[in-house]
C-alpha positions, 0 to 999 in steps of 0.5 A: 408849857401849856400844850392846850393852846391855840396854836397847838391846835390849830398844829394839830387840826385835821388835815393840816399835815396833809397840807403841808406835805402838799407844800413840799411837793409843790416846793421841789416841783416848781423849783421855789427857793425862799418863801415870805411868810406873810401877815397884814398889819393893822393898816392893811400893810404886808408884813413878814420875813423869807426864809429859804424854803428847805425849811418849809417843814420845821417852820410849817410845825413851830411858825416864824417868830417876828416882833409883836409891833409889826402889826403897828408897821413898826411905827413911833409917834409924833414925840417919837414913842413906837405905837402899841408897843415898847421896843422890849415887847416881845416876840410872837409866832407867824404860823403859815397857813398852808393852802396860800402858798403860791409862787410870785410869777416874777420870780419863779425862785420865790413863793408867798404863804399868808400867817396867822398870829399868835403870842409866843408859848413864852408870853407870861398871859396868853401863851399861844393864844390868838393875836388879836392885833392879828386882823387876817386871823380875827376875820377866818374866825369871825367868818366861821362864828357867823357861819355856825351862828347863822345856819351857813350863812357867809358873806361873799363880796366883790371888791373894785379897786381904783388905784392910779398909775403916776410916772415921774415929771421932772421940774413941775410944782406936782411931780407925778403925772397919770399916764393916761388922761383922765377919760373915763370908759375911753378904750383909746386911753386903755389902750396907751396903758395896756402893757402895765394892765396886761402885765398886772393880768397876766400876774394875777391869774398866775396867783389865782385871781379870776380876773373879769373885766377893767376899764380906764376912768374919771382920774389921771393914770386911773386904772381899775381892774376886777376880779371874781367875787368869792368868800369874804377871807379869799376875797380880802387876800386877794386884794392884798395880793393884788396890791403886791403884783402892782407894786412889782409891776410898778418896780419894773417899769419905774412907775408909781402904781398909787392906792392913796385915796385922793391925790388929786383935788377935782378928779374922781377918787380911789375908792374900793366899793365893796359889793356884798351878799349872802349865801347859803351853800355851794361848794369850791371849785378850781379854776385853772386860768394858767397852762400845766401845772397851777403854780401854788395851792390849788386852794388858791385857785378855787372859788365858792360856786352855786347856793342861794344868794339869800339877799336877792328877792326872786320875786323880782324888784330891787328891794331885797328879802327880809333877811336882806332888809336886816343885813341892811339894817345891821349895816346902816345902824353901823355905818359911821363907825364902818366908815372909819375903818373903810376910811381911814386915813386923813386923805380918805375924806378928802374924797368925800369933800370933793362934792360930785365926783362920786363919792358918798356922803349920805349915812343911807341906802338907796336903789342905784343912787350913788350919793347913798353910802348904800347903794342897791347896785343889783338886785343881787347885792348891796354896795358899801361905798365909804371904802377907799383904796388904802383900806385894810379889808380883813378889818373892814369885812370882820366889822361888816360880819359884826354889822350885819350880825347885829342887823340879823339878830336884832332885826333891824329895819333899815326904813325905806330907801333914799331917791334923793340926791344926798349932796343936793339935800344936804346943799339946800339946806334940808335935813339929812343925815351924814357919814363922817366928813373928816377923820376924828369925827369918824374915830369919835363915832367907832368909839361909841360903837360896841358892835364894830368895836368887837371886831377889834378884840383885845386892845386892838381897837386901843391899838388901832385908835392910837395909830388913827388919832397920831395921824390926825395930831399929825396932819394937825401938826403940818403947815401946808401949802395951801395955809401958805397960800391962804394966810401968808398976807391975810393982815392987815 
């Protein structure tokens, strides 16, 4: 058995043992019975299994096994093959990353830890090696790879997760409705919602995420609710996290909390802007948003402070530094394929089909003009706007990593920025160029795409492409009400 593997070192790296005892205190101090060992599929989707935490330290040393399809969500095709892997494939290792361990504050008895993934020390071709299908894993490294190539640059980003929160309506054609009105900014509406967000706030804080400010907005039951931005992979975990606490709270209280990108034809989207820049330095520091004792790591606690944000011109303007201009570039020469894994369900460019209700669909950037798939939203940062909801945002900010590399390496101009309105050009018949307006044209621009694809090593990107195109055979393949409504008399 090969013992130079990427799971022996990652066992063996400096201060994991140190953080392992850590988890055993944490364990026996907050009294925490069972722990999900936690990992994300390729859609985004949270996958795992529990174990009862008196094992916390024989499966802190060899992981958990689990079956290597579960990155495909353990999904068959529409001829009813499962995607990506036989029912024979084997098992591979979930190896739990000690400094995300955190109590769930619904039940004290439970705790969570995020996995990295790796092929079993059995596998016949890569023993221990690195799952690639693995997107969490893929981003740690592609954080670290851009931080060596790039003199400590990383990527922070801050993500604005629109979500709905539906409850049941009993006899109607549409059996979901919001449970507020779709009144956006009106604190009245918030008000009626402010048992569910409260809760959701209390929750988040108790798991480490600085929660900064919410409102009510354009759609039925529309609730969005920030919290601090911080380094790419803290940032997309606690998404995730945040995804999970709305589920929980939705359990409780016999709601839907809803992340689909578009329920609702003529209301505004869910969208989850992603809101980026540069930095060169700062350190970590804890923040303590509960009393006594932080129920977790305090790793999970703790957020990149202070450095040079090197995208923002200290000269004063909108427009950015140099080096800003090409993380521009990079981003913006990519930007098709980016926007189908920001989008990437079928559902997904429903929104961006529901002209004015403001959502993008100019493959440009452009100082505060929201029709622009890049918005200069501050002087400080750039938004990527073609990212909804049911995003996976490991995958999306390792391909972003990818973009923006290519933009710094190769210098990329992003040209000037765009003042008109996209939709309006594009109505009026001029030129202007479009992101992809439906799913299979945006998977036919990533394939083309070598430098999002590296973000999908192995045969991720096989993997993924099979998963996306099912889902279009498969909406192909659906007769709806609206091909009832249009074409049940259309002859003679």
């Amino acid at each position: 058995m090969k013992t130079h593997t990427d799971y022996h070192r990652d066992i063996e790296a400096a201060g994991r043992a140190e953080l392992v005892q850590r988890v055993q205190k944490k364990i026996e101090s907050l009294g925490v019975d069972y722990i999900y060992y936690q990992y994300i599929s390729i859609t985004g989707r949270v996958m795992g299994k529990a174990a009862p935490a008196r094992h916390w330290m024989a499966l802190s040393r060899k992981g958990v096994q689990t079956w290597m399809g579960g990155v495909t969500n353990v999904t068959p095709d529409f001829k009813g093959n499962l995607i990506g892997f036989d029912s024979n494939a084997m098992e591979c290792i979930a190896l739990p990353d000690p400094e995300t361990f955190v109590q769930l504050p619904w039940d004290k008895r439970v705790a969570r830890v995020f996995c990295t993934l790796y092929y079993s020390l059995e596998d016949p071709e890569h023993p221990g090696m690195y799952y690639e299908y693995d997107t969490r894993g893929n981003l740690k490294r592609f954080d670290a790879e851009f931080r060596a190539a790039h003199n400590g640059l990383h990527l922070r980003v801050g993500l604005e997760p629109e979500m709905l929160w539906l409850k049941p309506k009993a006899g109607e054609v549409q059996p979901y409705e919001g449970i507020t009105e779709a009144f956006a900014y009106h604190i009245g509406q918030f008000e009626s919602a402010r048992d569910v967000w409260m809760q959701v706030s209390d929750y988040a804080r108790a798991m480490g995420l600085d929660m900064i400010q919410g409102d009510c907005e354009d759609a039925p039951g529309q609730i969005e609710l920030n919290y601090q931005f911080d380094d790419a992979l803290a940032t997309c975990d606690r998404l995730t996290t945040y995804r999970q606490i709305c589920a929980e709270v939705a359990r409780q209280r016999g709601l839907i909390a809803c992340f689909m990108a578009k329920p609702f034809m003529g209301y505004a989207a869910n969208g989850c802007h992603h809101n980026c820049s540069v930095w060169t330095g700062g350190s970590r520091e804890v923040q303590h948003l509960v009393d006594g004792e932080l129920p977790g790591m305090e790793e999970q606690w703790a957020y990149s402070k202070g450095g040079v944000n090197e995208f923002e011109n200290k000269d004063g303007g909108w427009l950015p530094t140099e080096l800003g201009h090409h993380v521009l570039g990079g981003s913006l020469a990519h930007i098709d394929a980016l926007t189908c894994l920001g989008a990437s369900t079928v559902n997904s460019y429903r929104r961006f089909n529901d002209y004015g209700l403001w959502a993008p669909i100019g493959a440009n950037w452009g100082l505060q003009n929201r029709s622009c798939t890049i918005r200069i939203s501050s002087p400080d940062r750039f938004e990527f706007r073609a990212v909804d909801a049911m995003v996976n945002p490991h995958l999306f900010c390792g391909a972003l990593l990818k973009a923006m590399d290519d933009g710094i390496r190769n210098r990329i101009d992003p040209g000037k920025p765009e003042s008109r309105n996209v939709t309006t050009v594009w109505q009026s018949g001029e030129p202007v160029k479009l992101i992809p307006l439906n799913l299979h044209d945006a998977l036919e621009a990533l394939k083309k795409d070598e430098v999002v694809r590296a973000a999908m090593p192995g045969r991720l990107y096989e993997v993924y492409d099979e998963y996306k195109r099912d889902e279009w055979t498969r909406f192909l393949r659906e007769v709806t009400n609206w091909d009832v409504e249009r074409y049940l008399h259309c002859v003679p």
